[in-house]
DSSP file (Angstrom, degrees, kcal/mol; ACC not computed):
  #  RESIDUE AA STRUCTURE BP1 BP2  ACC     N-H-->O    O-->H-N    N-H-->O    O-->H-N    TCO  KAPPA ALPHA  PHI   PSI    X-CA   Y-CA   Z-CA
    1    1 A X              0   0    0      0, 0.0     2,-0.3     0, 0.0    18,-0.2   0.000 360.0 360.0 360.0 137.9  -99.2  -50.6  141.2
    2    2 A X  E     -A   18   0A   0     16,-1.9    16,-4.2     0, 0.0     2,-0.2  -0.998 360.0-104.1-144.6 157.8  -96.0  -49.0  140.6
    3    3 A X  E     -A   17   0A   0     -2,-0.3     2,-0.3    14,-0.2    14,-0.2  -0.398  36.9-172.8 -80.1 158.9  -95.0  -45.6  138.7
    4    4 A X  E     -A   16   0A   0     12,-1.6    12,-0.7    -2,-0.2     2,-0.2  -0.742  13.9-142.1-160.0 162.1  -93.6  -45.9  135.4
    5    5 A X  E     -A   15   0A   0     -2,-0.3     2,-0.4    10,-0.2    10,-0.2  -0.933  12.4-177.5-140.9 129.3  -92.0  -43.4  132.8
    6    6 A X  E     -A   14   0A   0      8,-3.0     8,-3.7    -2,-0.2     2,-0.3  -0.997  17.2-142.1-140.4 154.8  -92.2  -43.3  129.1
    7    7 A X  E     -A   13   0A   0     -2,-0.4     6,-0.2    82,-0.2    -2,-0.0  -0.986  12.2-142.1-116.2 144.3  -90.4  -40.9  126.7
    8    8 A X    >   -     0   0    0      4,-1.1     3,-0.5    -2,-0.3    78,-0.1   0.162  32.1-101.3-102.6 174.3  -92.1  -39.5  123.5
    9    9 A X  T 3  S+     0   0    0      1,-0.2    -1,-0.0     2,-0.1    77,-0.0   0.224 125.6  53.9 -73.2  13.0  -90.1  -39.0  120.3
   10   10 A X  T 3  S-     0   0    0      2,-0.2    -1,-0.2    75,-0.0    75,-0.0  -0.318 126.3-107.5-129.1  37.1  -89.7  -35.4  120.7
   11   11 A X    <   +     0   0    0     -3,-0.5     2,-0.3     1,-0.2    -2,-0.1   0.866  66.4 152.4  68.1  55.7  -88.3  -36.4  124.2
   12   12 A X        -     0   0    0     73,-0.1    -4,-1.1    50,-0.0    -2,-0.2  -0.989  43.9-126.3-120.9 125.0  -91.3  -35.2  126.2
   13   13 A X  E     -A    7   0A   0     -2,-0.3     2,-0.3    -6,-0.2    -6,-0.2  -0.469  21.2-163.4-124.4 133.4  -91.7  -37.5  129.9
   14   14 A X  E     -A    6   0A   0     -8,-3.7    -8,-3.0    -2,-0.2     2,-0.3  -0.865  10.6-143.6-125.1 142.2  -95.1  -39.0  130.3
   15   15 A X  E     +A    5   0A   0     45,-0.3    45,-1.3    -2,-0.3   -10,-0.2  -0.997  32.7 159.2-121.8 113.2  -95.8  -40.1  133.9
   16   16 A X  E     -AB   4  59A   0    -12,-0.7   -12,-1.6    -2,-0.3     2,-0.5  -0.694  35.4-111.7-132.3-158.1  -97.9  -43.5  134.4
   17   17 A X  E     -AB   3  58A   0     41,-2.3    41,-1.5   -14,-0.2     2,-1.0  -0.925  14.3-165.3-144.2 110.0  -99.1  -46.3  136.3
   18   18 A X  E     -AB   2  57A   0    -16,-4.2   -16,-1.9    -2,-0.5     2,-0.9  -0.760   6.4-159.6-112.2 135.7  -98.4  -49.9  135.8
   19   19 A X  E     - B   0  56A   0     37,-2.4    37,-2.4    -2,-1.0     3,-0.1  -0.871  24.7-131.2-115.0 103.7 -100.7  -52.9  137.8
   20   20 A X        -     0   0    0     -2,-0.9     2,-0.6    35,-0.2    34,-0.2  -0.040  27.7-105.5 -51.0 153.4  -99.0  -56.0  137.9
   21   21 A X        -     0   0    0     32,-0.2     4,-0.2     1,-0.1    30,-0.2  -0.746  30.8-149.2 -97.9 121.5 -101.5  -59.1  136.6
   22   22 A X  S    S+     0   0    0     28,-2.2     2,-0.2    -2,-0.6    29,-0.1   0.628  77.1  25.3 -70.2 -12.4 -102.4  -60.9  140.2
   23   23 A X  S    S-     0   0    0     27,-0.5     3,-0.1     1,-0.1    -2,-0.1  -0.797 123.5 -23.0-139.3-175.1 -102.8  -64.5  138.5
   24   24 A X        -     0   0    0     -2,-0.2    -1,-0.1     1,-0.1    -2,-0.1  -0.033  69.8-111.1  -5.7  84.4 -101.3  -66.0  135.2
   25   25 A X        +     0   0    0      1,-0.2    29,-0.2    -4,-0.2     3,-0.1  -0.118  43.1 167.0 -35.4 116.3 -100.2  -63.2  132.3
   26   26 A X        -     0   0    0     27,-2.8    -1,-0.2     1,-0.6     2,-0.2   0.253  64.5 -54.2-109.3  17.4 -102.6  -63.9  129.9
   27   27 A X  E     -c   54   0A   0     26,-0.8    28,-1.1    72,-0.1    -1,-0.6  -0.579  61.5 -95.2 145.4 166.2 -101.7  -60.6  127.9
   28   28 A X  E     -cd  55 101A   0     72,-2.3    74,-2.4    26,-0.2     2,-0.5  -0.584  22.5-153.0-117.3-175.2 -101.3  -56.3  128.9
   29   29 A X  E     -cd  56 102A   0     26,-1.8    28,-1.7    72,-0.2    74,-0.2  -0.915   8.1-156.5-152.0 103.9 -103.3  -54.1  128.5
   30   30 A X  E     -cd  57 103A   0     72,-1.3    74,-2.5    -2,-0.5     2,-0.6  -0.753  19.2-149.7-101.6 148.9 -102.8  -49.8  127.8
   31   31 A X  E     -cd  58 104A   0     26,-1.8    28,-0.6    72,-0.2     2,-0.5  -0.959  10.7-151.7-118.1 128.0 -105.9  -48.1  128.9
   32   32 A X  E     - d   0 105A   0     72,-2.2    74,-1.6    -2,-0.6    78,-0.2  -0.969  25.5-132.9-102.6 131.5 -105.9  -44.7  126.2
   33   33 A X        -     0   0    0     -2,-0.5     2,-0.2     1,-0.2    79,-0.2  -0.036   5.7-114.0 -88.7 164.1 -107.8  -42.1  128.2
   34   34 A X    >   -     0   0    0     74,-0.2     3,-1.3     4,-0.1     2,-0.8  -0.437  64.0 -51.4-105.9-172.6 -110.5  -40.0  127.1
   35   35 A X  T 3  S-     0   0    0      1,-0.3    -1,-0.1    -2,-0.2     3,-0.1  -0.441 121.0 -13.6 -40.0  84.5 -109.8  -35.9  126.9
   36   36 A X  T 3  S+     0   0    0     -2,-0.8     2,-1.9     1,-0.1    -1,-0.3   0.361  91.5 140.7  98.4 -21.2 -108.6  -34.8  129.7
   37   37 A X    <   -     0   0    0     -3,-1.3     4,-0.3    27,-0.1     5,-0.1  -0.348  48.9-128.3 -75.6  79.4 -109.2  -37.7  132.2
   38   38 A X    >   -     0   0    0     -2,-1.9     3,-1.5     1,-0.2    -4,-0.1   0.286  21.6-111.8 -18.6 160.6 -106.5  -38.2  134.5
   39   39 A X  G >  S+     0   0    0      1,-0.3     3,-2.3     2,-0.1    -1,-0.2   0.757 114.8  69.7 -72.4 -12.6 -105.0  -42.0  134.9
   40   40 A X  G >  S+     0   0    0      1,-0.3     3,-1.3     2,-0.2    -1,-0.3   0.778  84.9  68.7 -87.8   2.3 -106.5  -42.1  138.3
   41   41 A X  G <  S+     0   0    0     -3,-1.5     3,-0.3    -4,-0.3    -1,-0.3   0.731 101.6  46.0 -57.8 -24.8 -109.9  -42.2  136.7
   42   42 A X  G <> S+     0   0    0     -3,-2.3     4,-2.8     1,-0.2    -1,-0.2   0.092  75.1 116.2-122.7  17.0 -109.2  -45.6  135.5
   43   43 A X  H <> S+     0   0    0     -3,-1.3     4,-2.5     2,-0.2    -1,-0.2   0.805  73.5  42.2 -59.6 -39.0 -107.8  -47.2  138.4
   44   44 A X  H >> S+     0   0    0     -3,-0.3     4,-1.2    -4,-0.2     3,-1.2   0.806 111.8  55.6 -63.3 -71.9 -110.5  -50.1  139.3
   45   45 A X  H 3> S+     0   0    0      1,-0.3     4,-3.7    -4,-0.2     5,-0.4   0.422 108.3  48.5 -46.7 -36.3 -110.8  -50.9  136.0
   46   46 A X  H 3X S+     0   0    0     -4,-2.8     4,-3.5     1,-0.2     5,-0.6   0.971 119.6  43.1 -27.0 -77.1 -106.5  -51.4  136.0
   47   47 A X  H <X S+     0   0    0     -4,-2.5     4,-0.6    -3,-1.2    -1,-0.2   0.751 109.8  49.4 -68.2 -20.9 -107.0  -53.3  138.9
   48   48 A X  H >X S+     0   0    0     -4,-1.2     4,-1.5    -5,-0.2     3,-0.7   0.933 117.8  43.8 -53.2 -73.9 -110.0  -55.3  137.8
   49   49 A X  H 3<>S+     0   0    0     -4,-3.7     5,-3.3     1,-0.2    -2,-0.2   0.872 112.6  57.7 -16.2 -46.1 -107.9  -56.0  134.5
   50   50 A X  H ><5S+     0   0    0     -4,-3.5   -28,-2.2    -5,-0.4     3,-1.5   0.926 102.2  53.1 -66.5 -48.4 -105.0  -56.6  137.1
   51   51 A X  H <<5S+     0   0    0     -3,-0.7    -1,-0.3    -4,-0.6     2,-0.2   0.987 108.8  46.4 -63.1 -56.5 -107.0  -59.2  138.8
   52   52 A X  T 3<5S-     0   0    0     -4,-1.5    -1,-0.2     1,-0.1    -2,-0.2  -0.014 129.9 -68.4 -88.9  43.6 -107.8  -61.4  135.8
   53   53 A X  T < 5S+     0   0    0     -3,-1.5   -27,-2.8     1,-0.2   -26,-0.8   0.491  92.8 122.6  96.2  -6.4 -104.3  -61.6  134.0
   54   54 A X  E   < - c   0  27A   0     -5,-3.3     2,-1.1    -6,-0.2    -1,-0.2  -0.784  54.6-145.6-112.8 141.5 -103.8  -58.6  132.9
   55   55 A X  E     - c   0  28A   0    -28,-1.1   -26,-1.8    -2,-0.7     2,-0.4  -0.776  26.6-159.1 -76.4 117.4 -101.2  -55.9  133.2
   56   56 A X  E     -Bc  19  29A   0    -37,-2.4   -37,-2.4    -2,-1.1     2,-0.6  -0.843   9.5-173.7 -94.8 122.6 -102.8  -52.5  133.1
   57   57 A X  E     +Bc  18  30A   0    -28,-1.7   -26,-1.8    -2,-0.4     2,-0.3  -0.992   4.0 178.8-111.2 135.8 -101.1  -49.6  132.3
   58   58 A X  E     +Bc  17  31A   0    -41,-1.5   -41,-2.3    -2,-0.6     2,-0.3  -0.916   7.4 166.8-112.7 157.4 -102.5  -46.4  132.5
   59   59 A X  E     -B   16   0A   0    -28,-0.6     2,-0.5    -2,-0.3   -43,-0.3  -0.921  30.8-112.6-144.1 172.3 -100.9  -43.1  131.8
   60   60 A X        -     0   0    0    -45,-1.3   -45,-0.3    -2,-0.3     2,-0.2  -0.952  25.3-136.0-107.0 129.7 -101.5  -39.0  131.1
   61   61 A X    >   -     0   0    0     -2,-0.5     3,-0.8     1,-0.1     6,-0.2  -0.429  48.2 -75.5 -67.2 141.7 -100.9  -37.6  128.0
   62   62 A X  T 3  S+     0   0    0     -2,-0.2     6,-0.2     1,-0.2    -1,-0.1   0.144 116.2  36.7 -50.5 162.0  -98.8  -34.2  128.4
   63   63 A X  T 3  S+     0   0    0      4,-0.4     2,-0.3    -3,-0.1    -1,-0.2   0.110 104.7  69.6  82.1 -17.0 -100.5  -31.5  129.4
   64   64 A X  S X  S-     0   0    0     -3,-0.8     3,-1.3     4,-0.1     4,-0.3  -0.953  97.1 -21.1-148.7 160.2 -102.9  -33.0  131.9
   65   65 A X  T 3  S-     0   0    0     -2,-0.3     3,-0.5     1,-0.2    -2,-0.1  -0.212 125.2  -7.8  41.6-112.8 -102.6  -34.6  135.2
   66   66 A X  T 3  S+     0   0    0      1,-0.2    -1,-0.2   -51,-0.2   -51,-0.2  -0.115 132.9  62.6 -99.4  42.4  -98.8  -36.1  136.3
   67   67 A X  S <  S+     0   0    0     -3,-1.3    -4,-0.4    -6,-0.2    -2,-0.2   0.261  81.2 100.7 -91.9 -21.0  -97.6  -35.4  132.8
   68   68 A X  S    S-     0   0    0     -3,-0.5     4,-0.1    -4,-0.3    -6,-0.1  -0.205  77.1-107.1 -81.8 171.7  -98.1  -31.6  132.6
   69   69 A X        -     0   0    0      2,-0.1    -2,-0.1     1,-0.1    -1,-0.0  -0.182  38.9 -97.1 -73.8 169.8  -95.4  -29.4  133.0
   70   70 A X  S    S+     0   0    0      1,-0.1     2,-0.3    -3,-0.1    -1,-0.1   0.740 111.4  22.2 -74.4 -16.5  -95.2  -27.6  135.9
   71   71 A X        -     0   0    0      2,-0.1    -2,-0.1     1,-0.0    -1,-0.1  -0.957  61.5-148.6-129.8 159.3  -96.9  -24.4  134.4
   72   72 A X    >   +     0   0    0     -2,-0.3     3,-1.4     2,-0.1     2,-0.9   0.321  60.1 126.0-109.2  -3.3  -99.2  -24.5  131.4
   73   73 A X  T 3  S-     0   0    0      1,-0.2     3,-0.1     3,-0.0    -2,-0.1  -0.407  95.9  -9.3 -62.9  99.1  -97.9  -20.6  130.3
   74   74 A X  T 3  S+     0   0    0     -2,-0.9    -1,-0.2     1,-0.2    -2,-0.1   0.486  94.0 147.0  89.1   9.8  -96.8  -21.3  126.8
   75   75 A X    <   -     0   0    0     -3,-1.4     2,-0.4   -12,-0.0    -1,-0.2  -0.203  31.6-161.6 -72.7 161.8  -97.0  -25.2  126.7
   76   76 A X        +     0   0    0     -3,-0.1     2,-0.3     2,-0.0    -3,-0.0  -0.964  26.3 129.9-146.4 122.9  -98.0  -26.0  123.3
   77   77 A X        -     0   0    0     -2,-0.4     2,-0.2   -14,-0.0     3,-0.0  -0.897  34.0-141.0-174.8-179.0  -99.5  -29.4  122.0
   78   78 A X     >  -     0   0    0     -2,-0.3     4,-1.0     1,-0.0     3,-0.1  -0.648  35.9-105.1-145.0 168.7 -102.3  -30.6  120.0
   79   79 A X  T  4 S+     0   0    0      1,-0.2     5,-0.2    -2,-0.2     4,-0.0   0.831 121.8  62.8 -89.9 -18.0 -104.5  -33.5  120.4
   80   80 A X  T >> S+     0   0    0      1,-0.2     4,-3.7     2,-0.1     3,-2.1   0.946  87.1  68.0 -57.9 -25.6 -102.6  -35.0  117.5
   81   81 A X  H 3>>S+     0   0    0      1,-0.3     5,-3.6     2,-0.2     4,-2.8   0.942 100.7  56.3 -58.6 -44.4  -99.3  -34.9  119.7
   82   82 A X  H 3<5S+     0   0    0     -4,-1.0    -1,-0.3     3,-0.2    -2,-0.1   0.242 112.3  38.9 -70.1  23.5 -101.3  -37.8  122.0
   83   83 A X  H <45S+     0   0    0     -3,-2.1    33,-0.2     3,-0.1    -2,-0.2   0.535 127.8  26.7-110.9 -71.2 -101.8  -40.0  119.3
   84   84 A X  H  <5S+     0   0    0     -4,-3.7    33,-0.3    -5,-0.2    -3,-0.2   0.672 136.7  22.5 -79.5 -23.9  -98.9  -39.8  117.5
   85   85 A X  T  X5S+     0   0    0     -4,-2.8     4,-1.3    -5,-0.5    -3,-0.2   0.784 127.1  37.4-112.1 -64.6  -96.3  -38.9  120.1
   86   86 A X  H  ><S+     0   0    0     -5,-3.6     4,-0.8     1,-0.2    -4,-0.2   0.857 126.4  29.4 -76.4 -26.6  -97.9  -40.0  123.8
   87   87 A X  H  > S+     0   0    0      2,-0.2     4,-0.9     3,-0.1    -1,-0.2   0.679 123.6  50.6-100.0  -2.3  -99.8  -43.4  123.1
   88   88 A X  H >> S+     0   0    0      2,-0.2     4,-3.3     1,-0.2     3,-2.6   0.952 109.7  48.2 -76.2 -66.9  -97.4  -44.3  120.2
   89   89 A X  H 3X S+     0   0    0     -4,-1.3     4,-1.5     1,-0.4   -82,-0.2   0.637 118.9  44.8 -35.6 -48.3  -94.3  -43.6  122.7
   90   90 A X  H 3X S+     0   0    0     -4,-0.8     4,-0.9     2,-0.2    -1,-0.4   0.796 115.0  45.7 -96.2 -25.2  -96.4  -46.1  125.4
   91   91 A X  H <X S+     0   0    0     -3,-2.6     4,-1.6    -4,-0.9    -2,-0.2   0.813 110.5  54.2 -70.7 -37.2  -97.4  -48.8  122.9
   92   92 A X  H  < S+     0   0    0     -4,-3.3    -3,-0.2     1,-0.2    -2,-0.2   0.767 111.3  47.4 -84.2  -9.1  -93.8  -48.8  121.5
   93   93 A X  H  < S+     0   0    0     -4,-1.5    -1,-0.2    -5,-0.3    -2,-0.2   0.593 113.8  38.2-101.6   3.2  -92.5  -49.4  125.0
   94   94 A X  H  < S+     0   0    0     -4,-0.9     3,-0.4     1,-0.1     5,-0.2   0.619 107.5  67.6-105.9   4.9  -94.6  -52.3  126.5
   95   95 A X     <  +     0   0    0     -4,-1.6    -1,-0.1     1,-0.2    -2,-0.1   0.498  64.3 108.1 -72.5  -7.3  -94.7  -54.1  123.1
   96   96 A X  S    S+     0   0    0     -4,-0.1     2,-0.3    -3,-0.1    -1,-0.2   0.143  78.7  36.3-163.4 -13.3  -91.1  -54.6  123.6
   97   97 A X  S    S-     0   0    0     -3,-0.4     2,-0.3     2,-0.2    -3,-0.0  -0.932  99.3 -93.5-152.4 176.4  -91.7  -59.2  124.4
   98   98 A X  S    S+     0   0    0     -2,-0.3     2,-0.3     2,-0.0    -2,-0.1  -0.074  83.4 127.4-102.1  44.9  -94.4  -61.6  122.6
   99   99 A X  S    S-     0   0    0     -2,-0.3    -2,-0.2    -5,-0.2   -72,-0.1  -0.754  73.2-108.4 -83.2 142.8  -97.0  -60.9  125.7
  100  100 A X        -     0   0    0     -2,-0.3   -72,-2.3   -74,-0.1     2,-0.5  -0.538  35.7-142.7 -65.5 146.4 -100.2  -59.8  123.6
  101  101 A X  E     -d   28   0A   0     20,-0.3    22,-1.8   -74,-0.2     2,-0.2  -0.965  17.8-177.8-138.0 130.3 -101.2  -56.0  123.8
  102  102 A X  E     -d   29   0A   0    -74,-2.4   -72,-1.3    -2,-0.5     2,-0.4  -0.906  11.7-149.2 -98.6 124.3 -104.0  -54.9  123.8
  103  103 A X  E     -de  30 125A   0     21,-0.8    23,-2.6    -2,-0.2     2,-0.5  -0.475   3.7-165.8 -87.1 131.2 -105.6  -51.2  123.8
  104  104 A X  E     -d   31   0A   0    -74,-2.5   -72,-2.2    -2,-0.4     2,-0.3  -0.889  12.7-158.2-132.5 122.0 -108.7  -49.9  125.3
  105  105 A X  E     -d   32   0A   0     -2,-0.5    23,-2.8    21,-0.2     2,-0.7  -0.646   9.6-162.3-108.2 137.9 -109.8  -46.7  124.3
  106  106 A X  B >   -f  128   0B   0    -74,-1.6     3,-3.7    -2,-0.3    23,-0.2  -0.966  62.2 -54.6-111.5 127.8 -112.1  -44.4  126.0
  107  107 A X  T >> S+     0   0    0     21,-1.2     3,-2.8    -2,-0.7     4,-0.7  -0.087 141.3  18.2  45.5-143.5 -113.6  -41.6  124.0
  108  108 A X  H 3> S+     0   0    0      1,-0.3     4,-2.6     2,-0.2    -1,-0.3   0.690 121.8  73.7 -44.0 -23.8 -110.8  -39.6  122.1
  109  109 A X  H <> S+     0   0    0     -3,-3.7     4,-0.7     1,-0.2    -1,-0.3   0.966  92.7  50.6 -39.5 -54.4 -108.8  -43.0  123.1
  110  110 A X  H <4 S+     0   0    0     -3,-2.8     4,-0.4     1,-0.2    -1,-0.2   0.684 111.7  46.6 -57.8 -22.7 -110.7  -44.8  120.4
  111  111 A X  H >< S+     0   0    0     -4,-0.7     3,-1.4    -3,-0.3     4,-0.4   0.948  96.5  74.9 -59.2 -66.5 -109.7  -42.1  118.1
  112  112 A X  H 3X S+     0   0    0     -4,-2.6     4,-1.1     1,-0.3    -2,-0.2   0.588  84.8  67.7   8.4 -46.2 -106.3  -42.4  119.3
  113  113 A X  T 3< S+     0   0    0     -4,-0.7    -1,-0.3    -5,-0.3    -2,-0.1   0.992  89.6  54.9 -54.0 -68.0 -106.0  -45.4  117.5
  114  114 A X  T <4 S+     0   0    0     -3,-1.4    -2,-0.2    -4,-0.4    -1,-0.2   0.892 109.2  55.4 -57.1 -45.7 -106.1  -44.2  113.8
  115  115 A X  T  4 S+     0   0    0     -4,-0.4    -2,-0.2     3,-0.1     4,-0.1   0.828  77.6 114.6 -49.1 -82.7 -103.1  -41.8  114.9
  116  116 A X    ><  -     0   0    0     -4,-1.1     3,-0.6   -33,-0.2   -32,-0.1   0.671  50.0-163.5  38.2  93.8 -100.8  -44.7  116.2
  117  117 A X  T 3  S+     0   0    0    -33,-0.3     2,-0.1     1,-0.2    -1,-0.1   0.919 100.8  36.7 -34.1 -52.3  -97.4  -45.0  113.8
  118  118 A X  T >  S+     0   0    0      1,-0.2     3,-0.8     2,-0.1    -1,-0.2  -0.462  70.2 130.3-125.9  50.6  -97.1  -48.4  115.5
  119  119 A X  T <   +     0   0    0     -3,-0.6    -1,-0.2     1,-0.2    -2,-0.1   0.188  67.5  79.4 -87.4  19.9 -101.0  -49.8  115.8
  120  120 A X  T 3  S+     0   0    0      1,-0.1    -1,-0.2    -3,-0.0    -2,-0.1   0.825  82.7  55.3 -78.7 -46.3  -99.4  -53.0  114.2
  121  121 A X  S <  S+     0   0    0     -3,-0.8     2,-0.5   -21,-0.0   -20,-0.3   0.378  90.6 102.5 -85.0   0.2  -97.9  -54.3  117.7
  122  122 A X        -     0   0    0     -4,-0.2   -20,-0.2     1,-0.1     3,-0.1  -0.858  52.8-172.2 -55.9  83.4 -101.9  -53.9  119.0
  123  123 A X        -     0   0    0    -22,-1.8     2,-0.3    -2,-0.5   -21,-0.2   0.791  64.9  -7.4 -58.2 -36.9 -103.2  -57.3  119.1
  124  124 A X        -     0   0    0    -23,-0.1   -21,-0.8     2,-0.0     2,-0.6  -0.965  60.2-144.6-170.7 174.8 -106.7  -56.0  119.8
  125  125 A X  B     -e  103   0A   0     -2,-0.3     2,-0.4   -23,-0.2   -21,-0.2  -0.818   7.5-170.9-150.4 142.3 -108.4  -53.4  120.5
  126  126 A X        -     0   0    0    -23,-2.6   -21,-0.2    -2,-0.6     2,-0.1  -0.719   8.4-172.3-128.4  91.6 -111.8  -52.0  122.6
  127  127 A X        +     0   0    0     -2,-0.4     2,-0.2   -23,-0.2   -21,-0.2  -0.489   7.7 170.9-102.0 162.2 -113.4  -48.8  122.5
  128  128 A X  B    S+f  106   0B   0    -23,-2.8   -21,-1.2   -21,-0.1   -18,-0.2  -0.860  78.4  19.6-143.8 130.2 -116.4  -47.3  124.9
  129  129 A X  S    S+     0   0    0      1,-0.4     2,-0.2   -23,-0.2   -21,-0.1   0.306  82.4 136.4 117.5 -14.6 -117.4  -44.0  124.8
  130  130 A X        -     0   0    0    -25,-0.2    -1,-0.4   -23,-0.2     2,-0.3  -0.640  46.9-140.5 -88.7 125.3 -115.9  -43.1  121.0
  131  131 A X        -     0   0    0     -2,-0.2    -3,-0.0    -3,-0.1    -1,-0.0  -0.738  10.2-131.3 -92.9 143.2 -118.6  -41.0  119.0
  132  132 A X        -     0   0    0     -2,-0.3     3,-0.1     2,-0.2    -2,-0.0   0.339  28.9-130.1 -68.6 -20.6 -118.8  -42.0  115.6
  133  133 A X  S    S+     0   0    0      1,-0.2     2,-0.3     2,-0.0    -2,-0.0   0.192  76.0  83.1  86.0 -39.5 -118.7  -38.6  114.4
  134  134 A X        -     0   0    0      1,-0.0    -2,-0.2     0, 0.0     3,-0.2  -0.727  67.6-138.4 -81.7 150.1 -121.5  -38.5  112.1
  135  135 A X  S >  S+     0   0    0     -2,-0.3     3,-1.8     1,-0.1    11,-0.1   0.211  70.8  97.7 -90.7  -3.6 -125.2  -38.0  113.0
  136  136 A X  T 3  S+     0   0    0      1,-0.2    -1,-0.1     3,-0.0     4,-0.1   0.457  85.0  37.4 -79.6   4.9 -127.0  -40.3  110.9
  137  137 A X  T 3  S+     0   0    0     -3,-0.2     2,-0.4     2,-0.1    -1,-0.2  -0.028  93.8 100.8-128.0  24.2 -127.7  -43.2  113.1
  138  138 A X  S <  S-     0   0    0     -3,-1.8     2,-0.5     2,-0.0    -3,-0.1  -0.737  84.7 -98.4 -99.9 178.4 -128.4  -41.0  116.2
  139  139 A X    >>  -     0   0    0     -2,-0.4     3,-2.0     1,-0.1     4,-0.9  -0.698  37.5 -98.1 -80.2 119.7 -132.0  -40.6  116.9
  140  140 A X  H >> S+     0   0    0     -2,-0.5     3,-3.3     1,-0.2     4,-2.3   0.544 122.3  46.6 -19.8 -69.5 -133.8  -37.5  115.9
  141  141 A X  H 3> S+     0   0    0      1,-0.3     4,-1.6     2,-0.2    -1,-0.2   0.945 120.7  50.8 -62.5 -29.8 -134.0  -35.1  119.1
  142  142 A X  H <4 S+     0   0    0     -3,-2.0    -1,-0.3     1,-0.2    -2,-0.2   0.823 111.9  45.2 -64.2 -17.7 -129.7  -36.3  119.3
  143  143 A X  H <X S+     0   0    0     -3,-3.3     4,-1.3    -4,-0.9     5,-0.2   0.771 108.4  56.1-103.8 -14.7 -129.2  -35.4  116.1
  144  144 A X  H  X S+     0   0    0     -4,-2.3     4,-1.3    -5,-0.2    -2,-0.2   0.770 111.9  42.7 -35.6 -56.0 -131.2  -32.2  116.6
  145  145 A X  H  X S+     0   0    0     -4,-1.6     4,-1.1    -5,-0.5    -1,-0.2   0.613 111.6  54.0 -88.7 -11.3 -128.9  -31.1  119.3
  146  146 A X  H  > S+     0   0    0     -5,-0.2     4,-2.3     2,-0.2     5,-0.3   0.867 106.3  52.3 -97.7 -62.7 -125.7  -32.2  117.5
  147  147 A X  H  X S+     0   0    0     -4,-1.3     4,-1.8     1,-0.2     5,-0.2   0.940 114.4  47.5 -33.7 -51.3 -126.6  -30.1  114.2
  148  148 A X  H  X S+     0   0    0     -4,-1.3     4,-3.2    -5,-0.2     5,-0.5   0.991 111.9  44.1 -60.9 -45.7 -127.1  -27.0  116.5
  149  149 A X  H ><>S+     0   0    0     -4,-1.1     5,-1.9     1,-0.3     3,-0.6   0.952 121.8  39.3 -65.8 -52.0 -124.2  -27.2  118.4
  150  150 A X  H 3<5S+     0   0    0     -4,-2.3    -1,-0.3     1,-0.2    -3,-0.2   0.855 133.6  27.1 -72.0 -57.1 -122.1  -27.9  115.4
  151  151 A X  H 3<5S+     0   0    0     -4,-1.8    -1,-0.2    -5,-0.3    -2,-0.2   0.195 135.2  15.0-128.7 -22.0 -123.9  -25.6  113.5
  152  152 A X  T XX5S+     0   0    0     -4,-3.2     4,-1.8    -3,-0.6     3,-0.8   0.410 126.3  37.9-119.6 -87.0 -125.6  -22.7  115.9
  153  153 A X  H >>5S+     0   0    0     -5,-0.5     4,-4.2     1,-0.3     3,-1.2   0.889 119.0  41.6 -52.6 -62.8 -123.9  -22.8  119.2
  154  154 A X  H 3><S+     0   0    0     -5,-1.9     4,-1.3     1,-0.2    -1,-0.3   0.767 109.0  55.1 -68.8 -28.8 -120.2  -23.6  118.4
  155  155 A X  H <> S+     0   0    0     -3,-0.8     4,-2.6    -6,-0.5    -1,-0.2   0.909 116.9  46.6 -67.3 -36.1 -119.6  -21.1  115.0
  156  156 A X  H << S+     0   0    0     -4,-1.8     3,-0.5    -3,-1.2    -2,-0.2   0.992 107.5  50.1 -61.0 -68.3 -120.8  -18.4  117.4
  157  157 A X  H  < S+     0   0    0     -4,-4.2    -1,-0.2    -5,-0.3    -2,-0.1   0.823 111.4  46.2 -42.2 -42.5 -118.9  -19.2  120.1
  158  158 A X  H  <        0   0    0     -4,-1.3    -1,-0.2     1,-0.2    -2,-0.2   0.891 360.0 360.0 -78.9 -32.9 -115.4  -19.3  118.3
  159  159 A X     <        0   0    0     -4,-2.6    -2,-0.2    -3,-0.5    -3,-0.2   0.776 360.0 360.0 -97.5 360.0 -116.0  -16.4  116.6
């Protein structure tokens, strides 16, 4: 594993992790993180990946783990800015030779995707974790609990 740098297009320095592939390249491999989850969360799986051909990079999007700034008094960013700005910014720099890349998205990773300026240079793509967003295919007492929250808990709560 070795540390790595990417810079954003509003010139903001994202700190991540690259895991060399231990046998043949068969293609790399950007692991998009779920809300909040530091990269080190996703360290076997890097190194599983790592183990069968792949290069893993993992990274943090600003704000959270060894991307944030050194205080979070007045930082400003939105969850679009990791879409559009931090995974674009990491896509557009290992895409860069004709090794395939591929993305795997964990929860807001798999979201992550539709943001992507450059989700063309993505040869394919894996989500786990990614809610659908809708309630109509969960099973009553889930869909119970998502209609309150959305609907009881969370109107309260913000206002």
């Amino acid at each position: 594993m070795k540390a790595v740098q990417y810079v954003t297009s509003d010139n903001y320095r994202l700190k991540g992790n690259k895991f060399e592939a231990k046998c043949s390249l068969k293609g790399r491999v950007i692991v998009a993180g779920a809300t909040g989850v530091p990269q080190g969360f996703y360290r076997r799986f890097a190194n599983f990946a790592s183990d069968r051909g792949f290069e893993t990079i993992t990274f943090d999007y600003r704000g959270i783990g060894e991307s944030k700034p050194d205080s979070l008094k007045g930082f400003r960013m939105n969850l679009l800015d990791w879409g559009k700005l931090d995974l674009a910014a990491v896509v557009e720099s290992e895409s860069q030779d004709d090794v395939p890349l591929f993305l795997v998205g964990h929860s807001y990773g798999g979201h992550a995707f539709g943001l992507l300026p450059n989700h063309n240079k993505i040869s394919g793509f894996y989500v786990y974790g990614t809610g659908a967003g809708w309630h109509g295919y969960m099973p009553l007492s889930e869909k119970l609990k998502v209609l309150t929250m959305w609907n009881i808990v969370l109107p309260i709560l913000t206002w």
